[in-house]
Backbone bond lengths (Angstrom), bond angles and torsions (degrees), N, CA, C in turn:
res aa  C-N    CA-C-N  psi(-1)  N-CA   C-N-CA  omega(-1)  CA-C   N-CA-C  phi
1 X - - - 1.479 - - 1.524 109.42 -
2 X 1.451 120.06 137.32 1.489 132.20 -169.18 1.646 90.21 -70.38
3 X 1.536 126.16 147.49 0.824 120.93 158.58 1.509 124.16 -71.14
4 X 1.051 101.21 -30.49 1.500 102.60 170.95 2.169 127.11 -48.90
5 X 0.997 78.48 -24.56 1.722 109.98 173.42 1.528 101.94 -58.02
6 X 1.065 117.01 -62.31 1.479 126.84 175.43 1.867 132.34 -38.22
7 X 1.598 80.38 -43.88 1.615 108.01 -163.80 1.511 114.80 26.70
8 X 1.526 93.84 56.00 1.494 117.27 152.26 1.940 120.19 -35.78
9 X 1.391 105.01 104.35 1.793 85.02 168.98 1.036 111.82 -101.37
10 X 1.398 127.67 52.67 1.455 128.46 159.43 1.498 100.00 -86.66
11 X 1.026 137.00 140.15 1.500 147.89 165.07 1.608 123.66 -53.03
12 X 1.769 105.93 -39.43 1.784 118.24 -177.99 1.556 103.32 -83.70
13 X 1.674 117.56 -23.95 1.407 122.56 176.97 1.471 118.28 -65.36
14 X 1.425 94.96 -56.03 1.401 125.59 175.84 1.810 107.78 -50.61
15 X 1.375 110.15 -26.51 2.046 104.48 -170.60 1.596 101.12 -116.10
16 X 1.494 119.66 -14.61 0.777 107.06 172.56 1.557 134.82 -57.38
17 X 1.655 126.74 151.19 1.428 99.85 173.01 1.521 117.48 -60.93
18 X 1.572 105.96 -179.79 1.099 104.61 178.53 1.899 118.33 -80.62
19 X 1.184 124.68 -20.02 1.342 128.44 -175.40 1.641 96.88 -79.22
20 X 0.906 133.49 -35.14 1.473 140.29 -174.18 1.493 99.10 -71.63
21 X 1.660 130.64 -71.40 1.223 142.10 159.82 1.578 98.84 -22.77
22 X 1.331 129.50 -75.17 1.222 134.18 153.47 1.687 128.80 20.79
23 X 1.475 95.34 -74.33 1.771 119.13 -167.81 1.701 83.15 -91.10
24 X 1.141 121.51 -14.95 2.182 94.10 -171.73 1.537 82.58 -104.27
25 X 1.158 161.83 -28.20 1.392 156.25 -115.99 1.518 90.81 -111.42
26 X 1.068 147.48 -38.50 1.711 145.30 -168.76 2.078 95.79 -82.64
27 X 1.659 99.93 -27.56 1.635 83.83 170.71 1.292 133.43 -121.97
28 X 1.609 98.72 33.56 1.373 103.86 -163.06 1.676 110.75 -100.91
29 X 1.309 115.70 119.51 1.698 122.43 -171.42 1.321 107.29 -94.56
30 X 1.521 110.20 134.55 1.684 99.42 163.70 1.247 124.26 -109.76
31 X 1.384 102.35 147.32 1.961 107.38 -148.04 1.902 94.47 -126.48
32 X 1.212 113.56 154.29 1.387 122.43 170.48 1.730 85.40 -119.04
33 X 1.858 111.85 138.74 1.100 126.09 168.92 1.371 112.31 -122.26
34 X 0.982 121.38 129.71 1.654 141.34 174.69 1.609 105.44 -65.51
35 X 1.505 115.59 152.52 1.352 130.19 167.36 1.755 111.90 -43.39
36 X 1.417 125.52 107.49 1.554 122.71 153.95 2.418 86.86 112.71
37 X 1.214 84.25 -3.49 1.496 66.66 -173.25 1.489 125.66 -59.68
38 X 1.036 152.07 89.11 1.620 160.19 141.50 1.604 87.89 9.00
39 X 2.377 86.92 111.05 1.043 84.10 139.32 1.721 132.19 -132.10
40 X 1.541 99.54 17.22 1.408 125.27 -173.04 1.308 95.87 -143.46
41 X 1.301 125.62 136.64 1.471 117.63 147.68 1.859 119.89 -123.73
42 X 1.243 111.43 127.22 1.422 113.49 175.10 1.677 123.65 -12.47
43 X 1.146 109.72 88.55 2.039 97.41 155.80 1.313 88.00 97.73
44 X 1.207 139.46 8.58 1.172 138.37 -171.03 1.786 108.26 -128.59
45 X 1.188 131.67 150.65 1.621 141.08 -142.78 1.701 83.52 -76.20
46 X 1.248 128.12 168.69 1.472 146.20 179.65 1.721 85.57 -124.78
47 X 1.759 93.66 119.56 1.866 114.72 -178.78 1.466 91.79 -83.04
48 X 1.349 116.14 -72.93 1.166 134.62 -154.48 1.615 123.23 -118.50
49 X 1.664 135.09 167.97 1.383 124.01 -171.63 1.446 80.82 -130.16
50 X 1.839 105.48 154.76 1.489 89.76 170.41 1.758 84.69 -144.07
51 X 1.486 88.71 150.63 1.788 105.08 169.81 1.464 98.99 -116.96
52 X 1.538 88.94 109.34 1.889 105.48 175.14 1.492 101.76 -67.38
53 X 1.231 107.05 157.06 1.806 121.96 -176.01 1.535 96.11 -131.07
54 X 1.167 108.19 -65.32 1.778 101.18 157.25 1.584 138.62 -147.53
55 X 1.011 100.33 166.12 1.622 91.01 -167.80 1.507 101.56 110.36
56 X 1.879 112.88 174.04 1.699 122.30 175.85 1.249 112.43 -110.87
57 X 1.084 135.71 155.62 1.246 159.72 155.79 1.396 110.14 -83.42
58 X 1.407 133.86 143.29 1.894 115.30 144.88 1.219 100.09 -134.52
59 X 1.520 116.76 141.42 1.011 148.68 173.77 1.381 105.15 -79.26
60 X 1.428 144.15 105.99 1.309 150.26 -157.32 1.339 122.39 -131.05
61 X 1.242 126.79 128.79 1.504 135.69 176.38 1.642 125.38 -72.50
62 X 0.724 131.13 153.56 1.693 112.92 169.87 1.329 92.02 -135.36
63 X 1.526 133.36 124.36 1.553 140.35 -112.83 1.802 72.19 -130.44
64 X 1.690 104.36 -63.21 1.642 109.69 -155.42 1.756 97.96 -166.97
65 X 1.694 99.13 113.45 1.485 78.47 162.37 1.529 93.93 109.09
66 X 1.827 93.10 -130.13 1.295 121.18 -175.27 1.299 105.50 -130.96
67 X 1.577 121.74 7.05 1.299 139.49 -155.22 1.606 87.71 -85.77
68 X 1.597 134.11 147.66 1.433 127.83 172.43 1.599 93.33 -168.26
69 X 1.505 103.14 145.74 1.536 110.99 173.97 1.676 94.86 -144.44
70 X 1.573 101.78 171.98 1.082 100.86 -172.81 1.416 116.29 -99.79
71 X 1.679 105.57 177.99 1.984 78.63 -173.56 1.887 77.11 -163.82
72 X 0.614 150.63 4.71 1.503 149.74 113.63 1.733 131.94 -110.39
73 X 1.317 100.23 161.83 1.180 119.97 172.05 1.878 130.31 -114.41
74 X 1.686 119.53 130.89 1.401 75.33 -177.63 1.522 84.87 -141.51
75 X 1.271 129.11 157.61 1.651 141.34 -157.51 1.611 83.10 -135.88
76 X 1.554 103.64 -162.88 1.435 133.18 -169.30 1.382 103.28 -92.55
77 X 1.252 130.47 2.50 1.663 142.16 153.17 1.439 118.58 -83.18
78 X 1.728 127.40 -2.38 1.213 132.99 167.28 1.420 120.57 -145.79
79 X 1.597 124.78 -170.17 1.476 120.04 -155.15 1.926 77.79 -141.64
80 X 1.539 90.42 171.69 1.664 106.56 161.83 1.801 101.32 -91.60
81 X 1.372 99.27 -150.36 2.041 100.55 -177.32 1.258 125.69 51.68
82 X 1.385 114.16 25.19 1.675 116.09 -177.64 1.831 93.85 -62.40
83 X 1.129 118.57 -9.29 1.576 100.66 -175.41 1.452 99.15 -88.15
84 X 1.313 116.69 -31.35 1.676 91.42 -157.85 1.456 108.25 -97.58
85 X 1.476 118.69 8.04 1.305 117.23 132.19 1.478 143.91 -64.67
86 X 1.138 98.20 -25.16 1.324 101.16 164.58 1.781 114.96 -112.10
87 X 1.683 113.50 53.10 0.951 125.62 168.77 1.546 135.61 72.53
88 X 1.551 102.15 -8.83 1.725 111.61 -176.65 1.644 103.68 -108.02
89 X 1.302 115.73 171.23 1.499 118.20 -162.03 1.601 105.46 -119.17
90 X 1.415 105.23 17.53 1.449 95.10 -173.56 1.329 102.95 -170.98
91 X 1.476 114.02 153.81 1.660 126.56 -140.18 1.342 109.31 -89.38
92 X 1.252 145.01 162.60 1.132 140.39 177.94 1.462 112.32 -101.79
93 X 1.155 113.85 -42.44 1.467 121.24 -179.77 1.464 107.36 -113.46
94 X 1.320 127.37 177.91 1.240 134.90 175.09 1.795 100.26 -94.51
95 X 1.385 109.38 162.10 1.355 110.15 -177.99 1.856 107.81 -168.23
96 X 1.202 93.05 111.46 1.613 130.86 -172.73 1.225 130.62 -109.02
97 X 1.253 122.41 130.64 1.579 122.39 179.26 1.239 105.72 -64.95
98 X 1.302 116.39 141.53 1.555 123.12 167.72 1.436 107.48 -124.79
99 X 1.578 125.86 -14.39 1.269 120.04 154.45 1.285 114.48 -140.81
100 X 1.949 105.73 132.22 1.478 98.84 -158.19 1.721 107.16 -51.75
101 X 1.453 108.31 170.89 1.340 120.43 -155.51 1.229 107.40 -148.85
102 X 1.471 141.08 137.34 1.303 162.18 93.43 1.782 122.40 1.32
103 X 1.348 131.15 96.60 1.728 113.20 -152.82 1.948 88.03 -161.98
104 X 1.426 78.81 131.90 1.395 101.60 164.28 1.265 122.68 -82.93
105 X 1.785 152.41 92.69 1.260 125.59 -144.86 2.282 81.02 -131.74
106 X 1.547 81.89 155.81 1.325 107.79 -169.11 1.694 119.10 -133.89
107 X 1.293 121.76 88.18 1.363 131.13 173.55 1.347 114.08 -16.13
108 X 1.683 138.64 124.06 1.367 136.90 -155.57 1.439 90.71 -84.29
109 X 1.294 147.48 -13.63 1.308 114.35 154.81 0.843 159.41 -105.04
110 X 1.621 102.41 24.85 1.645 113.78 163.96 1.263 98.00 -121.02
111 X 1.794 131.73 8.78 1.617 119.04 148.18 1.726 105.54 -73.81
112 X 1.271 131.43 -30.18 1.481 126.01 178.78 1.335 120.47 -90.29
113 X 1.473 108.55 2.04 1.660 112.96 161.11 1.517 100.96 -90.71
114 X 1.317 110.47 -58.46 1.926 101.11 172.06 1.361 121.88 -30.81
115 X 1.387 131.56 -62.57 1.425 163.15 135.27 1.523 91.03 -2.43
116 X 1.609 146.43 -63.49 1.059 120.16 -128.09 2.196 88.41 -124.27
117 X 1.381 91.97 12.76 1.103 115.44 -165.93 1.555 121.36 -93.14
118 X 1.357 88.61 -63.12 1.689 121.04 160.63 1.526 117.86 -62.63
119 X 1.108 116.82 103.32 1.370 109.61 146.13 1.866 142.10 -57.08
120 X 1.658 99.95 -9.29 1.169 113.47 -174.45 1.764 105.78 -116.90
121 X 0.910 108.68 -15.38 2.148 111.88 -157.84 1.974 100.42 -91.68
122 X 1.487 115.68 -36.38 1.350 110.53 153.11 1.859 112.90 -37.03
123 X 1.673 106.15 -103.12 1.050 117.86 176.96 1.792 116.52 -23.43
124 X 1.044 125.77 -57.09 1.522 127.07 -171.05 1.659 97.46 -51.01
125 X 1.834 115.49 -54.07 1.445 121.39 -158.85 1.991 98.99 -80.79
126 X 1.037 103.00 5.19 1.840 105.97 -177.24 1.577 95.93 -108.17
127 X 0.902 100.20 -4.42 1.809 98.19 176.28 1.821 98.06 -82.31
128 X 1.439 117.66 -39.62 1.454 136.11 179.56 1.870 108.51 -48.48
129 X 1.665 74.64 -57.87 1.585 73.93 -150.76 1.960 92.79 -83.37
130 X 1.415 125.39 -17.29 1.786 106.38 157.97 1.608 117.56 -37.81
131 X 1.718 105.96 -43.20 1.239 103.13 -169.28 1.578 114.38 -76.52
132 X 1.306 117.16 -7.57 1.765 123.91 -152.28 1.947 79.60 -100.02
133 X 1.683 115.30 -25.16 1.106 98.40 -149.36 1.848 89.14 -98.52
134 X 1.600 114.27 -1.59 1.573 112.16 155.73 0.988 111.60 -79.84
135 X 0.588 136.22 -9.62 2.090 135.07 -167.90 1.478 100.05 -102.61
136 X 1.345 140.41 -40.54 1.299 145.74 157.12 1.724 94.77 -47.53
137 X 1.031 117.20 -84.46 1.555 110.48 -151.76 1.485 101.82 -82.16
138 X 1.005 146.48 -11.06 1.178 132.61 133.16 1.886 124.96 -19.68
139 X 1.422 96.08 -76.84 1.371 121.24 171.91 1.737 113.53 -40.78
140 X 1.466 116.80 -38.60 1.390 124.05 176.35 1.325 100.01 -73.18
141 X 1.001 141.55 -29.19 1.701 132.11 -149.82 1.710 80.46 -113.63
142 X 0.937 120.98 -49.84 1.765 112.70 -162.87 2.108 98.23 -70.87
143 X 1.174 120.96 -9.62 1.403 110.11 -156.97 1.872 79.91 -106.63
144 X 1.156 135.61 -23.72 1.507 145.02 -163.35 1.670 92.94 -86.07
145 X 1.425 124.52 -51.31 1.530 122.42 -164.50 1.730 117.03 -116.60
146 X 1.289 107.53 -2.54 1.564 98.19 -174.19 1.641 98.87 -106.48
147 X 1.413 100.48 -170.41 1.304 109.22 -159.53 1.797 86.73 -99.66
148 X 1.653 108.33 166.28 1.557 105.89 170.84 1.369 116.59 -55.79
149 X 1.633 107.14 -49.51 1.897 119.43 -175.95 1.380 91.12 -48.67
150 X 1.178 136.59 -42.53 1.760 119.18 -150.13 1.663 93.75 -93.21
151 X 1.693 117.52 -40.71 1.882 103.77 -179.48 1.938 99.09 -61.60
152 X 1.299 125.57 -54.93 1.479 99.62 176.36 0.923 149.23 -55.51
153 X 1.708 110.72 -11.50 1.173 118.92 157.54 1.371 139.00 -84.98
154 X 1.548 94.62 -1.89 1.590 100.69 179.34 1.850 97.43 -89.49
155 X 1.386 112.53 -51.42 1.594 125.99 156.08 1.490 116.14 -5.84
156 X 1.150 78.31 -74.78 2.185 92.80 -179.77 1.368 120.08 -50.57
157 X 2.195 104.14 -49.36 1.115 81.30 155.54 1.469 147.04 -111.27
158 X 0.956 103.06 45.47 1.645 125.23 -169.46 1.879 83.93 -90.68
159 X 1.214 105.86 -58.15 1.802 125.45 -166.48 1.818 87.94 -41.26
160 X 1.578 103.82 -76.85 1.515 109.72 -172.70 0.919 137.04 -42.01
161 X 1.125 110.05 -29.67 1.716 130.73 175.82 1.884 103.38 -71.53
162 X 1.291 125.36 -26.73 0.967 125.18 -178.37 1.787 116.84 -116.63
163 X 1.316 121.35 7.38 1.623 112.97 150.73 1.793 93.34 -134.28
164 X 1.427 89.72 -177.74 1.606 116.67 169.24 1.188 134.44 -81.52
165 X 1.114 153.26 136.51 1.495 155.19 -147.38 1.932 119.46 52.26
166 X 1.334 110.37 -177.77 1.060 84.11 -177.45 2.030 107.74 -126.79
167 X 1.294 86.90 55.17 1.856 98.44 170.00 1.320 98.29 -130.65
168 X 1.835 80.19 120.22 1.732 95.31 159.12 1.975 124.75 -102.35
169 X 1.375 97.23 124.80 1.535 92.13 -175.19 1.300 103.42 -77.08
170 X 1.330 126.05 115.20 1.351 121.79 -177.73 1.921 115.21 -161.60
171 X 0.983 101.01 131.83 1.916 98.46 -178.77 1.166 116.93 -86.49
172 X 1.034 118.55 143.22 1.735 122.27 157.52 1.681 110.03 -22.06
173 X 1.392 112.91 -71.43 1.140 115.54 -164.88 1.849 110.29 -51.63
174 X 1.369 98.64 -45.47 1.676 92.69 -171.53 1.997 107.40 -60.17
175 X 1.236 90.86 -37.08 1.730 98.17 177.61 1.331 118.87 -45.50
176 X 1.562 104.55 -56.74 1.698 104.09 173.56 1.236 117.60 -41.87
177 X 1.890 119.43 -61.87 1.119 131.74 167.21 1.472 130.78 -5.73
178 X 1.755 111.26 -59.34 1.032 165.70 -142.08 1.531 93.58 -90.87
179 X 1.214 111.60 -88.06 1.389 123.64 163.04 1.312 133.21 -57.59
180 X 1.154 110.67 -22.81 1.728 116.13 -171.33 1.280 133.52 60.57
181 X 1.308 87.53 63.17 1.693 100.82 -158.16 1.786 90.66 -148.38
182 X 1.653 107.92 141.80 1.949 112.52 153.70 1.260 112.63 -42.91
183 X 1.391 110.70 131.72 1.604 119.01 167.09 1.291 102.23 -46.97
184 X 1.518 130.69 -42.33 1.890 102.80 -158.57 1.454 106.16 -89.35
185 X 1.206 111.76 16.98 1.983 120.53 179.16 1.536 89.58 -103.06
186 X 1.511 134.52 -45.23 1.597 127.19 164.50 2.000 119.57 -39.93
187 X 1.932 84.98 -41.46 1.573 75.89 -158.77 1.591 110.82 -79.38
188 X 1.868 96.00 -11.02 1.577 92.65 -170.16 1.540 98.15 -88.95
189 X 1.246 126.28 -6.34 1.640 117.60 -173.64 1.231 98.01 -90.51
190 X 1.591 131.11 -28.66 1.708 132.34 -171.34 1.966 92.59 -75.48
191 X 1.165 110.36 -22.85 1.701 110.09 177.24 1.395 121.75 -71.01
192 X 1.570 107.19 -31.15 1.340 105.10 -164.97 1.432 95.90 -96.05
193 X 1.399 131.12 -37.19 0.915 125.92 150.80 1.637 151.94 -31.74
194 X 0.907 102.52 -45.20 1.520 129.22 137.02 1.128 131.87 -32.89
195 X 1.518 103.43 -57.91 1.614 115.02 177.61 1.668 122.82 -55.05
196 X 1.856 93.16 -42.75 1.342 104.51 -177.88 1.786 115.12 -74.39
197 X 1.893 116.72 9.34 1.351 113.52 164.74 1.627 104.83 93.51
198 X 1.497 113.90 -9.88 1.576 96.49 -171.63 1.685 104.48 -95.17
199 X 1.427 139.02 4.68 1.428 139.05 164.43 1.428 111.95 -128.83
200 X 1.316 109.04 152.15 2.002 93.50 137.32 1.171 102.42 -118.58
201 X 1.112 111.28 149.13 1.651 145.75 -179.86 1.942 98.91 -94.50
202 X 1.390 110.83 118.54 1.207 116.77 167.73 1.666 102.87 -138.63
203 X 1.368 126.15 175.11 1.254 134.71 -171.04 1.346 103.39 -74.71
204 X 1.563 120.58 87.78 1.762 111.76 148.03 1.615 72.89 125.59
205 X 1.473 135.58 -5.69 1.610 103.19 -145.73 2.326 84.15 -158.42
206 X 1.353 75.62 111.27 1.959 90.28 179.56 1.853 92.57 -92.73
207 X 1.428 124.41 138.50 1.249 122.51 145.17 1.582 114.36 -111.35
208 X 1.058 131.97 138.36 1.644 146.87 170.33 1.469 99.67 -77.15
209 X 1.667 112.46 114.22 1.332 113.96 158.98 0.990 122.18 -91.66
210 X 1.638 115.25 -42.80 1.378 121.73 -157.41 1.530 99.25 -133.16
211 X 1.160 118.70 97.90 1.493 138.79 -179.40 1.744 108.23 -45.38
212 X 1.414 81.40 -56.20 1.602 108.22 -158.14 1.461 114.85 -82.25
213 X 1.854 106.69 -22.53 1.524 107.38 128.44 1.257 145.33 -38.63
214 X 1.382 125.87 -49.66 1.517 148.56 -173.92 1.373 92.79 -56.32
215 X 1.455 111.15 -63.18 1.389 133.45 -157.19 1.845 89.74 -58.60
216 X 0.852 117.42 -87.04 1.500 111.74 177.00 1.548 130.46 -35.36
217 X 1.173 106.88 -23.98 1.529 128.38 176.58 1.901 101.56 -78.86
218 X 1.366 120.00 -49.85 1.485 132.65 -158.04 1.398 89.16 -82.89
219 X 1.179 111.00 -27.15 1.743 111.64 -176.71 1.900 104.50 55.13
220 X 1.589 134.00 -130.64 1.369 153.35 164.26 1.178 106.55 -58.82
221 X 1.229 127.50 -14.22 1.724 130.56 -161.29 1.617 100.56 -79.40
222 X 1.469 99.68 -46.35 1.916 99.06 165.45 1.272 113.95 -107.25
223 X 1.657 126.37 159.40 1.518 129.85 175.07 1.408 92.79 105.02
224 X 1.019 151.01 -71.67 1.335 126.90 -162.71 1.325 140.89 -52.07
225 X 1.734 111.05 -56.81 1.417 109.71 159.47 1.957 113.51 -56.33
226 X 1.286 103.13 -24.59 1.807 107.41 172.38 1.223 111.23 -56.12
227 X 1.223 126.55 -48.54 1.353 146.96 -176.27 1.684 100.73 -64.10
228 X 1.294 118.68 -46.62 1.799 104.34 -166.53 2.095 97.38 -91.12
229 X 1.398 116.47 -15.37 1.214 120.83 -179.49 1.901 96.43 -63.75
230 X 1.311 111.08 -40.99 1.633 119.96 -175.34 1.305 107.86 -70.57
231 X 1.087 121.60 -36.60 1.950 135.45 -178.58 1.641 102.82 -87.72
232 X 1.045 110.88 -29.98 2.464 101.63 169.50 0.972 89.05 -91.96
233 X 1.716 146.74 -77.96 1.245 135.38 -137.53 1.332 106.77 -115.71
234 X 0.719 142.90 -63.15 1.704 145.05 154.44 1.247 101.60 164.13
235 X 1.981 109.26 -156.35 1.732 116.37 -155.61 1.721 87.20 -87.56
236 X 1.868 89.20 159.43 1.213 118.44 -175.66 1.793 101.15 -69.78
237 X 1.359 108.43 83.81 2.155 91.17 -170.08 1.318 78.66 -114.15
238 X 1.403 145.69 81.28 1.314 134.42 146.18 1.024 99.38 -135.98
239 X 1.524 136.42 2.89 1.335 123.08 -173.54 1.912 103.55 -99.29
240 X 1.871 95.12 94.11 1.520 104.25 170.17 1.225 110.56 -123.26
241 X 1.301 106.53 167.50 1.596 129.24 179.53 1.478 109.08 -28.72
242 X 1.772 106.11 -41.59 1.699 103.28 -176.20 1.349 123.27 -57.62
243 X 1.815 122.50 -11.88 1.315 134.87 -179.49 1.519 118.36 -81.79
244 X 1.582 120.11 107.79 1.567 106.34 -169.45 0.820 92.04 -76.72
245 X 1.489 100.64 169.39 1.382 126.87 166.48 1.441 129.77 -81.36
246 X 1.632 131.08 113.55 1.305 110.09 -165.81 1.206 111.59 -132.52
247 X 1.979 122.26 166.36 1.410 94.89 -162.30 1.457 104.27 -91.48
248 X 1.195 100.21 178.66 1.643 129.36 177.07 1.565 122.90 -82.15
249 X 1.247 99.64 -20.44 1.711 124.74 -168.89 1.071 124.90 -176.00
């Protein structure tokens, strides 16, 4: 079956060749996931891979404790299973919906028979996860030296870039989370932010006014790992009108 047949809006579905598309397409299920749903958990075996269509993923740390921040992101431009592409059977971090989601998910053992099958579907999906693995260390160095205003603004637009319109349903509390930071250091950075005209800040619910604010605000903090995601896999062209919008929290 042509992949095109599918009209997959996953982005890695969508570039993949078609013989590769091919071997995952006879096992690929489509699933609706609820807010907090597990789809990796730390130190523990990887069941399944999933290619989001819509909605977020976060890729999350657990620092100490019960203490956890996030340290990736993944939209309808990436998959879960970055391990068993790169050969290990089990996840490093935990990884959870934070906005329900739309997802193609595929049992790990007929994604690691495809994988061992293909001479081409490794290499293509390691182009993914180079970029998943800039956006991780990116995220470590920008959360160690920038200011809070500049990580939420890279956040927001990390968020936008991955649903439709420009309201995010989202709370204080999950944000801290998110960031790893006290809620009242969220609420005073969503203030100052604010001030300068590029959101409004309402209870549970962020709107983006001024994009091109953020962008000046995020300074280097966003665009770069964007930039090498465009140079492995190419431009973000799946983000259309057909993608609802869903919340975050």
């Amino acid at each position: 079956m042509d992949h095109q047949v599918l009209q997959a809006r996953s982005e890695l579905l969508r570039r993949m060749n078609a013989d590769d598309f091919a071997r995952l397409q006879p096992h690929l299920e489509s699933v609706f996931l609820e807010l907090r749903a597990p789809l990796e958990t730390a130190d523990r075996k990887i069941e399944a891979v999933y290619f989001l269509e819509s909605g977020l993923a976060s890729v999350v740390a657990k620092t100490s404790g019960k203490d956890e921040a996030e340290v990736g992101i993944i939209g309808f431009e990436g998959m879960t299973g970055s391990a068993l592409i790169m050969g290990d059977d089990q996840a490093n971090f935990d990884c959870y919906i934070q906005s329900t989601s739309e997802a193609l998910r595929i049992a790990t053992g007929p994604f690691l028979a495809a994988l061992e099958a293909s001479p081409t579907l490794r290499p293509f999906l390691l182009r993914y996860v180079q970029y998943l693995h800039v956006q991780t260390s990116y995220t470590a160095s920008i959360n160690a030296r920038q200011s809070l205003e500049v990580r939420l603004a890279r956040w927001l637009l990390m968020c936008s870039d991955r649903t439709i319109g420009d309201r995010l349903v989202i709370t204080h509390e999950f944000l801290s989370i998110m960031l790893g930071v006290r809620r009242p250091g969220v609420t005073v950075g969503l203030q100052v932010i604010e001030s300068y005209g590029y959101i409004r800040a309402r209870r549970g619910e962020i709107t983006i006014r001024d994009r091109n604010g953020l962008l000046k605000l995020a300074r280097d903090a966003y665009g770069p790992p964007e930039a090498q995601y465009r140079r492995l896999v190419g431009d973000l062209g799946s983000k259309t009108p057909a993608r609802q919008e869903r919340p975050i929290a």
